[in-house]
SELO-671796 format. One record per residue: residue number from 1; residue in one letter; z, x, y of N, C-alpha, C in turn. Coordinates in steps of 0.1 Angstrom, whole numbers, plus 2048, in hexadecimal, padded with zeros to 3 digits. Example, Ala and Ser with C-alpha at 12.3 -4.5 7.8 and 13.67 -1.06 7.14 Angstrom:
<recs>
- 1 | A | 84E | 884 | 7C7 | 84E | 87B | 7D3 | 84E | 884 | 7DF
- 2 | S | 847 | 880 | 7EA | 847 | 889 | 7F5 | 84F | 881 | 800
</recs>
This chain:
<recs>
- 1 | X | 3DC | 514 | 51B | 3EB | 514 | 51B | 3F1 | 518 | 50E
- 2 | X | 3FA | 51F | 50D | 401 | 522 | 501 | 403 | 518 | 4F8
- 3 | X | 3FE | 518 | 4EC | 404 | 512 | 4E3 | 414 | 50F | 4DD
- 4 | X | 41A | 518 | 4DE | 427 | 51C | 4DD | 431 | 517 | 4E8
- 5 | X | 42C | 516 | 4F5 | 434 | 512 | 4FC | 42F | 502 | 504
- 6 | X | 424 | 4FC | 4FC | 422 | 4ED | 4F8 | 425 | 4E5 | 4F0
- 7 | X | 42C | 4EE | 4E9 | 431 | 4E5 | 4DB | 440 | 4E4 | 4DD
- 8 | X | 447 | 4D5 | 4E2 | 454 | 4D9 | 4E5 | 45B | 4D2 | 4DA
- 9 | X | 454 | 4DA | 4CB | 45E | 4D8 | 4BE | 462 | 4EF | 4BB
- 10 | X | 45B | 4F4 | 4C4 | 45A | 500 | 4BE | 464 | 50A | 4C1
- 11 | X | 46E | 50C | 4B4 | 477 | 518 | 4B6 | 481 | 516 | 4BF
- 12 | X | 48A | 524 | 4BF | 492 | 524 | 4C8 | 491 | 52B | 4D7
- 13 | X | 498 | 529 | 4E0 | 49B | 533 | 4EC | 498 | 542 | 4EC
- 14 | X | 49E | 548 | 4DC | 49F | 555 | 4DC | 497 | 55A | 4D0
- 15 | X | 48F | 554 | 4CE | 480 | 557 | 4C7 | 477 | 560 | 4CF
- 16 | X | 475 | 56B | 4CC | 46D | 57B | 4CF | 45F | 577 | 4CF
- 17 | X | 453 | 575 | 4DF | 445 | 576 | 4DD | 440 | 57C | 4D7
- 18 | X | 435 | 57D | 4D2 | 42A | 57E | 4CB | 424 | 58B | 4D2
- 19 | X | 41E | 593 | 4D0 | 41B | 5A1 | 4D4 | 40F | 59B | 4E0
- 20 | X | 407 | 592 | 4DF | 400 | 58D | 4E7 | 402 | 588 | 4F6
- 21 | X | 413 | 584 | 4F6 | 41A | 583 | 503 | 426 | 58B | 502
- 22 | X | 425 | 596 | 503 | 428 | 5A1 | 508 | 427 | 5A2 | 518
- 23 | X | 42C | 59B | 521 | 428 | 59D | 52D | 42C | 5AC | 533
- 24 | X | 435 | 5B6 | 52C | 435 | 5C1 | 532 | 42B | 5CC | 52F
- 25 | X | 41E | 5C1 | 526 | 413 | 5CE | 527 | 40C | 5C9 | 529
- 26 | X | 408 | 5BD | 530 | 402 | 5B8 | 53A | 3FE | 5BE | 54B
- 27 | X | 3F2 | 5BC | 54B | 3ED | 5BC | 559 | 3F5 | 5AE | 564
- 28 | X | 3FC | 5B2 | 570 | 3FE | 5A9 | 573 | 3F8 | 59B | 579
- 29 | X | 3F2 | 59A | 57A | 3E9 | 58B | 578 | 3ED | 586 | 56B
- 30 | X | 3E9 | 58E | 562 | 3E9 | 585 | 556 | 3FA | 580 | 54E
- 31 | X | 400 | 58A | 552 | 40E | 589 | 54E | 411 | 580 | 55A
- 32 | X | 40D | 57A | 566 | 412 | 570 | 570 | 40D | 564 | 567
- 33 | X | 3FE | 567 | 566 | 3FB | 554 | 55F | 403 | 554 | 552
- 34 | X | 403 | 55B | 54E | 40E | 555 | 53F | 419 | 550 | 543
- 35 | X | 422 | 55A | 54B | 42E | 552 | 550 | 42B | 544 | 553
- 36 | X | 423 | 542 | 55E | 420 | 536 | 561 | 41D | 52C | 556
- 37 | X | 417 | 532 | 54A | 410 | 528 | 541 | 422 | 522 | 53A
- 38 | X | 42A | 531 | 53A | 432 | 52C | 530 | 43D | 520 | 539
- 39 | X | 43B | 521 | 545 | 442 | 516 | 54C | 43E | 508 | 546
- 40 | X | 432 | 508 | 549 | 42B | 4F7 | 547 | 432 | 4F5 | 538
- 41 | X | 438 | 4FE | 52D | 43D | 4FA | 526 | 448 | 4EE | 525
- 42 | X | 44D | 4EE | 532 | 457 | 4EB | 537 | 456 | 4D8 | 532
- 43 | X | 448 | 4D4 | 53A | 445 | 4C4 | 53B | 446 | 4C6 | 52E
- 44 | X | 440 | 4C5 | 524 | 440 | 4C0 | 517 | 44C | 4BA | 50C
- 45 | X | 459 | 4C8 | 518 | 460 | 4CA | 510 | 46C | 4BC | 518
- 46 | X | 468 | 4B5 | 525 | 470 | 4AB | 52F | 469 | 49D | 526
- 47 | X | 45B | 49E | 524 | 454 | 493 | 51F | 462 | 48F | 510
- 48 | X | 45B | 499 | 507 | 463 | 493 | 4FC | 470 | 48A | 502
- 49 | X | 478 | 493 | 50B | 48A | 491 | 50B | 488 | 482 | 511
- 50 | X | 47A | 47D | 519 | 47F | 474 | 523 | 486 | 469 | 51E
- 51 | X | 486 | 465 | 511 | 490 | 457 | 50E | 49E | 45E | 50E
- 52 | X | 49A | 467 | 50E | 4AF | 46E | 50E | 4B2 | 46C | 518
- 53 | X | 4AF | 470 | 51F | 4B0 | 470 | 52E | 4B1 | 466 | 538
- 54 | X | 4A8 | 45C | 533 | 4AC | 454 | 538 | 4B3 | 44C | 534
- 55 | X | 4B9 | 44D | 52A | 4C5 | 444 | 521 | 4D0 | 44F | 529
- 56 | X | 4D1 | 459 | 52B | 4E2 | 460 | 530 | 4DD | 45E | 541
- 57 | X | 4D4 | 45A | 545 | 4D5 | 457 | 55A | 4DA | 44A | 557
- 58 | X | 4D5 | 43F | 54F | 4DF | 434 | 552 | 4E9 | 433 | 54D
- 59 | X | 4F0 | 437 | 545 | 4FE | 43B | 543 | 505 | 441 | 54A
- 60 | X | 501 | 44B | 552 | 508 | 450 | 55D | 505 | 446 | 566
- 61 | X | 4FE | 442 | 56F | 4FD | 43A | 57A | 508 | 42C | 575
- 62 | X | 504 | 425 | 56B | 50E | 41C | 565 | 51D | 41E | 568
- 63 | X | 524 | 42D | 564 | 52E | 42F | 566 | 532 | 438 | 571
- 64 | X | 529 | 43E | 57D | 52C | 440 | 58D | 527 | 42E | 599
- 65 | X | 521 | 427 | 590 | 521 | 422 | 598 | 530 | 412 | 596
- 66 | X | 533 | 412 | 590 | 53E | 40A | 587 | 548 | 412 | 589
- 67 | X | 551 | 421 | 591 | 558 | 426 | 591 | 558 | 42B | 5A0
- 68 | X | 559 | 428 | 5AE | 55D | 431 | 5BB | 560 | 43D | 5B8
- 69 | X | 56F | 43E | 5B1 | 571 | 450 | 5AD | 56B | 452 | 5A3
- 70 | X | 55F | 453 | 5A2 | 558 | 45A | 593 | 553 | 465 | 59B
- 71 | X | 550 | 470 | 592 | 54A | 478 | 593 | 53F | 47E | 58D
- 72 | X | 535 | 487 | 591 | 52A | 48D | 589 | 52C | 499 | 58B
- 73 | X | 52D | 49D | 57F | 536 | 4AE | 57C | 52D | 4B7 | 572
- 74 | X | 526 | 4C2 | 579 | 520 | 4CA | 572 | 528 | 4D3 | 569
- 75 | X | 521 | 4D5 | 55E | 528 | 4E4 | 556 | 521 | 4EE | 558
- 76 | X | 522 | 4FC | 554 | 51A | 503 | 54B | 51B | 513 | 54F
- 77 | X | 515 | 51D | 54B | 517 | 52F | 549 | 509 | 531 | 552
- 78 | X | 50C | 53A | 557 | 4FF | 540 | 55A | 4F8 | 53A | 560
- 79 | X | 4E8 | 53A | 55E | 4DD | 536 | 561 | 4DF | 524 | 560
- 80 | X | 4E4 | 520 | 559 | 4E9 | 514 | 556 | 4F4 | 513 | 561
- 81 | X | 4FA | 514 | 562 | 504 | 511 | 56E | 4FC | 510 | 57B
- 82 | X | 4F5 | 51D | 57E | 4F1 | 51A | 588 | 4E5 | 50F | 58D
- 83 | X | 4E1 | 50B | 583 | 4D5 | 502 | 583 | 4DE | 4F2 | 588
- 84 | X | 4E7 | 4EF | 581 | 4F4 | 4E5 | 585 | 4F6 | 4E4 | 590
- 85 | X | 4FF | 4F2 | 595 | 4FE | 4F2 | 5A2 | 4F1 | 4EE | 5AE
- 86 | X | 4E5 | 4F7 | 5AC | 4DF | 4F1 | 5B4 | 4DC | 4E3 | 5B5
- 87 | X | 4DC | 4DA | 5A8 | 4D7 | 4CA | 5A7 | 4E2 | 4C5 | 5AE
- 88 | X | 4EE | 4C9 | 5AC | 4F9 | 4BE | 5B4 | 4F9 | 4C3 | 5BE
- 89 | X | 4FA | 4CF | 5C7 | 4FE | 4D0 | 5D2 | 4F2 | 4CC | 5DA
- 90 | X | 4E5 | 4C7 | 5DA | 4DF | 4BF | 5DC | 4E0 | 4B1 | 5DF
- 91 | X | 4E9 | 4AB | 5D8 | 4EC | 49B | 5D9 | 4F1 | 496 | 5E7
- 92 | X | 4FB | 49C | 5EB | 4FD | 499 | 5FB | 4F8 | 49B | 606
- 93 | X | 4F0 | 4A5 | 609 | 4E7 | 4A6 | 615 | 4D9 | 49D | 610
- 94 | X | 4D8 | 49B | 604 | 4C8 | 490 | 600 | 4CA | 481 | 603
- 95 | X | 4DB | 47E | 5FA | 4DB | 470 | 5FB | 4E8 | 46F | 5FD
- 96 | X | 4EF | 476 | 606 | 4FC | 471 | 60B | 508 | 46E | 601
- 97 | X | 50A | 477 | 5F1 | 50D | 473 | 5E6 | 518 | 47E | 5EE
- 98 | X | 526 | 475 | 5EB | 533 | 47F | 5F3 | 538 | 48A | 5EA
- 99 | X | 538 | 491 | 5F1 | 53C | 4A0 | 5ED | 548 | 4A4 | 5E1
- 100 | X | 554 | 494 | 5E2 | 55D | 497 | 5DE | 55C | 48F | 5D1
- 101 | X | 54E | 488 | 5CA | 548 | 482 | 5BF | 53E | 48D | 5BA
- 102 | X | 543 | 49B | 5BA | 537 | 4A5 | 5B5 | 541 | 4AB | 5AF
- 103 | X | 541 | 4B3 | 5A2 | 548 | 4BF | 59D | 53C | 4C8 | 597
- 104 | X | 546 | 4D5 | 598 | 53F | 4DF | 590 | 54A | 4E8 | 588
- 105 | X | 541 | 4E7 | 57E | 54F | 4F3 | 572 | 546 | 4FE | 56C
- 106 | X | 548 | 508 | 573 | 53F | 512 | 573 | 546 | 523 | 56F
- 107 | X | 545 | 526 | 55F | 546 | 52E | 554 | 54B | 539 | 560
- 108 | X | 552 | 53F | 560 | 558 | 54B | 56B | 55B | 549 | 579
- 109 | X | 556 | 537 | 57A | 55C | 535 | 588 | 554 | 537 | 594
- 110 | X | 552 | 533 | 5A1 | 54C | 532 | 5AC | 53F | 546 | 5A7
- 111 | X | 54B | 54D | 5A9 | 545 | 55E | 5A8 | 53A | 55C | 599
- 112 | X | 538 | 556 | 594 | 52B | 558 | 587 | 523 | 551 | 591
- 113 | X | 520 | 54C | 598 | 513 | 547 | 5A2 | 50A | 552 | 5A8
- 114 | X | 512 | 55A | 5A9 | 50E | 566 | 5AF | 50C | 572 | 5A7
- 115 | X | 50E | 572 | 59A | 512 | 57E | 594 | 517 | 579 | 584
- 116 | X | 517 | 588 | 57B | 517 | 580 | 573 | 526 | 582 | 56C
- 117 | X | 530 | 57A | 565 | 53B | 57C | 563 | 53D | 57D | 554
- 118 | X | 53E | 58A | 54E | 53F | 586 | 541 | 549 | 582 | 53B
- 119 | X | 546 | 581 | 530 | 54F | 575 | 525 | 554 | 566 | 528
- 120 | X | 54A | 565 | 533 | 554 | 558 | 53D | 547 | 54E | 532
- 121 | X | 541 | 54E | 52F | 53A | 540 | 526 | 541 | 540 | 517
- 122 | X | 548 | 54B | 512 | 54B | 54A | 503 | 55B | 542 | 504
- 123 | X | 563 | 53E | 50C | 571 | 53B | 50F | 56C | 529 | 50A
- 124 | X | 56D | 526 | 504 | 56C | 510 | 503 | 57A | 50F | 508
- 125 | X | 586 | 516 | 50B | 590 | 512 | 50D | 591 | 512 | 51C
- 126 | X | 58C | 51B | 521 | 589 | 518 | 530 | 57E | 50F | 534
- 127 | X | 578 | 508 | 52A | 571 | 502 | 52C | 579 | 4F4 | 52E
- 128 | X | 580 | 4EE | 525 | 58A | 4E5 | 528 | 593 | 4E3 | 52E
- 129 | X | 598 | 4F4 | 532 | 5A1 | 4F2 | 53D | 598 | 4F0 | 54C
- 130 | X | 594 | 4F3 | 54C | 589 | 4EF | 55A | 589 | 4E1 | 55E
- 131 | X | 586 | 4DB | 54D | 580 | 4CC | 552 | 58F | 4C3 | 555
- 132 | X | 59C | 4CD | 550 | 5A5 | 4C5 | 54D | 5B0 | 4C8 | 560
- 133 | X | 5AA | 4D6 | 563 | 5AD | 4DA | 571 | 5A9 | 4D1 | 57A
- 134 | X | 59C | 4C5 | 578 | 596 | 4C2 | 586 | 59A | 4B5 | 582
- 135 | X | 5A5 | 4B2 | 57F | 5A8 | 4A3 | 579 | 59D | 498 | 572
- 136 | X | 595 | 49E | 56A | 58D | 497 | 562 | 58F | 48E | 55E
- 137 | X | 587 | 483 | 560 | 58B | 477 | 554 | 581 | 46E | 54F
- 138 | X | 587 | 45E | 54E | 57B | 455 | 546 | 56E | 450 | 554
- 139 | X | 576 | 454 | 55F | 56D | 44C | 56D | 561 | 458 | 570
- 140 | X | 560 | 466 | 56A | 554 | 46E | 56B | 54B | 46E | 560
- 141 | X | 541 | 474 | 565 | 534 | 477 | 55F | 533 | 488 | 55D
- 142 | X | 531 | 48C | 550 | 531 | 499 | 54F | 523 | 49E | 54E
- 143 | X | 51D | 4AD | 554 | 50D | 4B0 | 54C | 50F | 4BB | 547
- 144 | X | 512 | 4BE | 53C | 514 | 4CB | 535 | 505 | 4D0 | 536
- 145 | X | 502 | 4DF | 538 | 4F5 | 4E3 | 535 | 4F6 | 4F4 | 52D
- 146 | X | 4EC | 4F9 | 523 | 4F1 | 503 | 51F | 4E3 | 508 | 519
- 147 | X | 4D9 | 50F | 51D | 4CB | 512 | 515 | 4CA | 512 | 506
- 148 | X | 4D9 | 519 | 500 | 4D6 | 51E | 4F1 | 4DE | 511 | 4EE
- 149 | X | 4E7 | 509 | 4F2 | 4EF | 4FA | 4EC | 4FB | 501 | 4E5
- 150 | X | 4FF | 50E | 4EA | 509 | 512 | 4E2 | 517 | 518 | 4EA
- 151 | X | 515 | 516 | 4FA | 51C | 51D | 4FF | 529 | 51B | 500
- 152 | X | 534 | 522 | 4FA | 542 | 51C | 4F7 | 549 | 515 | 501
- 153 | X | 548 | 51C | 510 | 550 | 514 | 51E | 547 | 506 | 520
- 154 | X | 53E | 503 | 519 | 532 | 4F5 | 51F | 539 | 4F1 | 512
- 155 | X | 53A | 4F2 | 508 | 53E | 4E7 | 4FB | 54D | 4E7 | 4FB
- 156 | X | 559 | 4EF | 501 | 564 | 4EB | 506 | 565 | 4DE | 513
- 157 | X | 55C | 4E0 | 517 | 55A | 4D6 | 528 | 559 | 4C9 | 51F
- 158 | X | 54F | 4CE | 519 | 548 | 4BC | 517 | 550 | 4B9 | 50B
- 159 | X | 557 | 4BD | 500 | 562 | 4BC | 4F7 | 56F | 4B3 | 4FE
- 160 | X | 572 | 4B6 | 509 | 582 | 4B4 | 511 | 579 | 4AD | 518
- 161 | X | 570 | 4AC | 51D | 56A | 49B | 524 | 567 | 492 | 520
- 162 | X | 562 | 492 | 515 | 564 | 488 | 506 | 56C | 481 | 505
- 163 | X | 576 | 488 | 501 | 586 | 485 | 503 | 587 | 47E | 50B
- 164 | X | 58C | 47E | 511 | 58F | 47B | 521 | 586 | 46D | 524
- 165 | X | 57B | 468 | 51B | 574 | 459 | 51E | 567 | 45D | 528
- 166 | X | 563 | 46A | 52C | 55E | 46D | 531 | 54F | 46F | 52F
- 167 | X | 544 | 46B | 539 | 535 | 465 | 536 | 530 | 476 | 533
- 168 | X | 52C | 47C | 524 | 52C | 488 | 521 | 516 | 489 | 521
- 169 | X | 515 | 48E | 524 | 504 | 493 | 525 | 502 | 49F | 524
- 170 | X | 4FC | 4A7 | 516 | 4FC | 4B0 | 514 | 4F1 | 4B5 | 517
- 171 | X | 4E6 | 4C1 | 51B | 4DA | 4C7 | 51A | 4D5 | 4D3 | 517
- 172 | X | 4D1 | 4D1 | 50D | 4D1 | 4E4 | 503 | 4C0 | 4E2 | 502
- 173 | X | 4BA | 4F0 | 502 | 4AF | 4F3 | 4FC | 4AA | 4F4 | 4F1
- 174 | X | 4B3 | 4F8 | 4EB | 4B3 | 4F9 | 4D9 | 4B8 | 4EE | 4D0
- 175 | X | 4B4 | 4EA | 4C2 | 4B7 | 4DD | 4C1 | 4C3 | 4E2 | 4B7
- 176 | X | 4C8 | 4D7 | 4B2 | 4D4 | 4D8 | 4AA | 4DD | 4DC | 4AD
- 177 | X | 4E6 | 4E1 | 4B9 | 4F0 | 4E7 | 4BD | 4FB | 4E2 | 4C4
- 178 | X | 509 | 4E8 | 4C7 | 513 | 4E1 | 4C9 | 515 | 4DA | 4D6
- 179 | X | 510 | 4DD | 4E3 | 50F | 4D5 | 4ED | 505 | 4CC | 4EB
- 180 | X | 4FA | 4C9 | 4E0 | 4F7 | 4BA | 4E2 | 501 | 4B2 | 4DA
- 181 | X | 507 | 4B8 | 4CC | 50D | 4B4 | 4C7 | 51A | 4AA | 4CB
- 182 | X | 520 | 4B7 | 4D5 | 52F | 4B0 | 4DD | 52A | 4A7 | 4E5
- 183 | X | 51F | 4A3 | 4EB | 51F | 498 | 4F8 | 519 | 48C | 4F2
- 184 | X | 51E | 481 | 4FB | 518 | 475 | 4F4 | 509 | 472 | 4F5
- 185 | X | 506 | 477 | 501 | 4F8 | 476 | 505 | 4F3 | 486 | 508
- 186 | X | 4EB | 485 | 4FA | 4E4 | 498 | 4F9 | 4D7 | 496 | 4FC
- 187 | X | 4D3 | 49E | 4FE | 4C2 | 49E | 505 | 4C3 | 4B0 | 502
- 188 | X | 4B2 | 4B1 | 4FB | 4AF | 4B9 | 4F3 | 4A2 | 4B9 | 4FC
- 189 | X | 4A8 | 4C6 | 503 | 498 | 4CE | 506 | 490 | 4D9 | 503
- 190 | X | 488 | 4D4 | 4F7 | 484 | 4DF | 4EC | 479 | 4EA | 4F3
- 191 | X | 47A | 4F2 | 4FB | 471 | 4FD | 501 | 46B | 505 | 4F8
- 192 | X | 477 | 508 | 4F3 | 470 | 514 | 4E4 | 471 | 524 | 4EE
- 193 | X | 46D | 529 | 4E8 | 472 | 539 | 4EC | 468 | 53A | 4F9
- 194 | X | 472 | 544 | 500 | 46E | 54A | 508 | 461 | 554 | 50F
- 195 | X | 459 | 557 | 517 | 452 | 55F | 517 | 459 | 56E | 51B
- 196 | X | 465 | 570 | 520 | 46F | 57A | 51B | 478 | 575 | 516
- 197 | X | 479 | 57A | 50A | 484 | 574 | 501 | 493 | 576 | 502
- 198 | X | 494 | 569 | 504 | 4A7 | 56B | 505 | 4A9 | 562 | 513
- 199 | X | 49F | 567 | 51C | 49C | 564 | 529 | 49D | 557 | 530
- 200 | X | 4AA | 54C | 52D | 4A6 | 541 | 531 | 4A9 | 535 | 53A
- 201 | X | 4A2 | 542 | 548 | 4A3 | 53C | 552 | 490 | 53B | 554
- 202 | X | 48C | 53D | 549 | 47D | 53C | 54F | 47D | 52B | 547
- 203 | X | 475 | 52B | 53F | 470 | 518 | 534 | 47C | 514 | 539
- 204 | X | 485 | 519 | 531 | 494 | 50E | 52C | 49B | 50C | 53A
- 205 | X | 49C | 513 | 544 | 49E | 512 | 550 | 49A | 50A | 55B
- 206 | X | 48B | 508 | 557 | 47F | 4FF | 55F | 484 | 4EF | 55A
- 207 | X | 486 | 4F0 | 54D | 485 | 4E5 | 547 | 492 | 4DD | 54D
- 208 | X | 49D | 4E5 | 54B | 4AC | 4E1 | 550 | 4AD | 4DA | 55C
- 209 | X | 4A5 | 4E4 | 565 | 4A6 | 4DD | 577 | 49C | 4D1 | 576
- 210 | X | 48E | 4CF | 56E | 48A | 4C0 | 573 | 491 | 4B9 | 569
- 211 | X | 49C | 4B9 | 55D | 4A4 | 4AF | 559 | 4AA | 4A7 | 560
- 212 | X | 4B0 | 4B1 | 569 | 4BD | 4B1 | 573 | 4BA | 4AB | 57E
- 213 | X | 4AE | 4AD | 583 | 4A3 | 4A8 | 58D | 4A2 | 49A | 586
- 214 | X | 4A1 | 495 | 57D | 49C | 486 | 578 | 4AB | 47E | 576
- 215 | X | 4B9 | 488 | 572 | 4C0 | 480 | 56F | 4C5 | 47D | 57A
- 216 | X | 4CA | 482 | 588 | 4CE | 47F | 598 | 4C8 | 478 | 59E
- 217 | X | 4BE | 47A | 59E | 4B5 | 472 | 5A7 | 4B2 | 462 | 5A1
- 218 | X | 4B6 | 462 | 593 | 4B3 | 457 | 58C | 4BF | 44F | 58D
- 219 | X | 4CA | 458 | 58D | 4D7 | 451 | 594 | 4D8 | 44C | 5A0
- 220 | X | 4D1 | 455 | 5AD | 4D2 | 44F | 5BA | 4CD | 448 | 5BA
- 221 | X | 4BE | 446 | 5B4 | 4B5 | 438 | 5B7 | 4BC | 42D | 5B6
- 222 | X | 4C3 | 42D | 5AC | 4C7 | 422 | 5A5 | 4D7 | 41D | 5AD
- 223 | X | 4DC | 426 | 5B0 | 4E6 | 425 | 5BA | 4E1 | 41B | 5C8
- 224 | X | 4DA | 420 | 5CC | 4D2 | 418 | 5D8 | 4D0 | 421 | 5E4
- 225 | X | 4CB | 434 | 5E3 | 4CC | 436 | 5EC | 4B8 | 43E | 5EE
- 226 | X | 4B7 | 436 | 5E5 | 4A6 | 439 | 5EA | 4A1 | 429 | 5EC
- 227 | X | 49A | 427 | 5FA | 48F | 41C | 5F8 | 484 | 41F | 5FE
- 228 | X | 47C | 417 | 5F7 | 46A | 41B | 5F8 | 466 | 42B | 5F7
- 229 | X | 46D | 42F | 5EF | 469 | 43D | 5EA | 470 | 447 | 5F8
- 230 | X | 47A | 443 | 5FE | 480 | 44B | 605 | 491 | 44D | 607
- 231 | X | 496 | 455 | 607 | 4A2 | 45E | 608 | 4AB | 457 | 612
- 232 | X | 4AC | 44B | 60E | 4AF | 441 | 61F | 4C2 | 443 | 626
- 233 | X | 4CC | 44B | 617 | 4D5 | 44B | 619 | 4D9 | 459 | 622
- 234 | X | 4CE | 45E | 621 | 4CE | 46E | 626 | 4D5 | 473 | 638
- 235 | X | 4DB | 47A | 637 | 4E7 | 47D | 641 | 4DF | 486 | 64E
- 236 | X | 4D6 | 480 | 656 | 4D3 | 48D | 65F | 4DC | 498 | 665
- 237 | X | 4DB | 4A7 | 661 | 4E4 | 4AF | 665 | 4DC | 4B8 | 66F
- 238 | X | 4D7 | 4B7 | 671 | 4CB | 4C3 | 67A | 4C2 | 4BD | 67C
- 239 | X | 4B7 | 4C8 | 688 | 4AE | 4BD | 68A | 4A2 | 4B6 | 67E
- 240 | X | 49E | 4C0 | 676 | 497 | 4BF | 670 | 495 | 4B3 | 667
- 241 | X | 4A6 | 4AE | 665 | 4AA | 4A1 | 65C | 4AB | 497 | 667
- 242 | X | 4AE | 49A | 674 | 4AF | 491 | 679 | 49D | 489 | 680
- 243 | X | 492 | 491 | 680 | 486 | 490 | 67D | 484 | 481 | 674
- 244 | X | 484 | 48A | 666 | 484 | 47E | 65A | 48E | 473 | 65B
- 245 | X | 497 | 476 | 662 | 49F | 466 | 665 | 499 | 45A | 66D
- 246 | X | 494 | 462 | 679 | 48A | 45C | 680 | 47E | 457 | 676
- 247 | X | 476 | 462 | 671 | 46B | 45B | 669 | 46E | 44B | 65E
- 248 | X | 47D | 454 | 659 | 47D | 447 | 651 | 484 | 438 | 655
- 249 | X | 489 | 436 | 65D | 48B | 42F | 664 | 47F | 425 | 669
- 250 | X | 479 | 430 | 66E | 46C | 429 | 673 | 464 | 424 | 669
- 251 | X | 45F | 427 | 660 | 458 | 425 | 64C | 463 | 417 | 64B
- 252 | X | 46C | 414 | 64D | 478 | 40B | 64C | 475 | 3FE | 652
- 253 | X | 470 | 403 | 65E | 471 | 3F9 | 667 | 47F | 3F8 | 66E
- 254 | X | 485 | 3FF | 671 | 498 | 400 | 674 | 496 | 402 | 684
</recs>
């Protein structure tokens, strides 16, 4: 496995490989296991953060579960937005977490999900007007996320949610930067450069969704909607869910 992308003290995001991973003069096999290798970069880099992490799930859960109208409100540009999106829009069909306790504040708006919108991550002032549009306050939980920790619309969000008394959790790839800086609870997931550089929806991307993966699910457990390692709050909508309702039920004894 790469040394470089096991070490999650090494570099930044946009640090240029080594002529040796060059995956575009690679045979493909070999340019596939690299990719793959530079993935596993990813754990090393969740291991370190885990006391972060889990110091900002129970601070969120503390203050969604002590608030009815709280909410859990994703930020972020790009590849980072969309990684938010997919973690929250998840929560209600898994564990019945209501639709109208989810936000998303997303750099260009619904259309960057699909596409890419420029200049929409450099604005921090639409970044506060966003959080200040969806009536933001002290009863939510914010998760800013940004690979380089510098993105201006994620450090306006979490800046004006701050403000506002608002449970701030920042998650950058790179260390020393302004979105760990602005949030109360920063979590530093040191990937280190990319196996295409710049590229960071591959490490810093992997690493983001199992954060995001640890900090929800660490919220719902604790909420009370998993028992005995099952999904017990879960909404059969089709048959397929309605299957596992059956199953679990029955695992239940219900």
């Amino acid at each position: 496995m790469s040394s470089r992308n096991r070490d999650p003290n090494y570099g930044s995001t946009e640090d240029v490989p080594d002529a040796a991973q060059h995956i575009d003069k690679l045979a493909p096999q070999a340019a596939l296991s690299l990719m793959l290798d530079s993935q596993a970069g990813a754990i090393p880099a969740i291991e370190a953060a885990l006391p972060a992490i889990e110091t900002a799930a129970i601070a969120a859960y503390d203050r969604l579960v002590g608030d009815p109208a709280g909410r859990l409100i994703y930020v972020g540009a790009g590849t980072s937005a969309r990684i938010g999106v997919q973690d929250g829009a998840e929560l209600p069909p898994t564990f019945n977490w209501p639709r109208d306790r989810l936000g998303f504040l997303i750099a260009g708006g619904p259309p960057a999900l699909l596409g890419s919108i420029e200049n929409a991550e450099d604005n921090a002032v639409a970044g506060a007007a966003a959080f200040a549009a969806i009536n933001g306050g002290a009863h939510d939980v914010v998760i800013g996320l940004a690979a380089s920790g510098k993105t201006p619309y994620t450090i306006g969000a979490i800046n004006a949610a701050r403000k506002a008394g608002t449970i701030t959790i920042g998650i950058a790839n790179n260390p020393d930067t302004p979105v760990l800086s602005a949030a109360q609870y920063p979590i530093l997931l040191a990937t280190g450069g990319e196996i295409i550089a710049g590229s960071t929806r591959l490490t810093a991307g992997t690493a983001q969704k199992i954060c995001l993966n640890l900090i929800s699910n660490m919220i719902m457990v604790k909420m009370g909607f998993v028992a005995n390692g099952m999904m017990v709050a879960m909404v059969p909508t089709n048959e397929k869910l309605r299957r596992r309702r059956e199953q679990i039920d029955a695992a239940l004894g219900q």
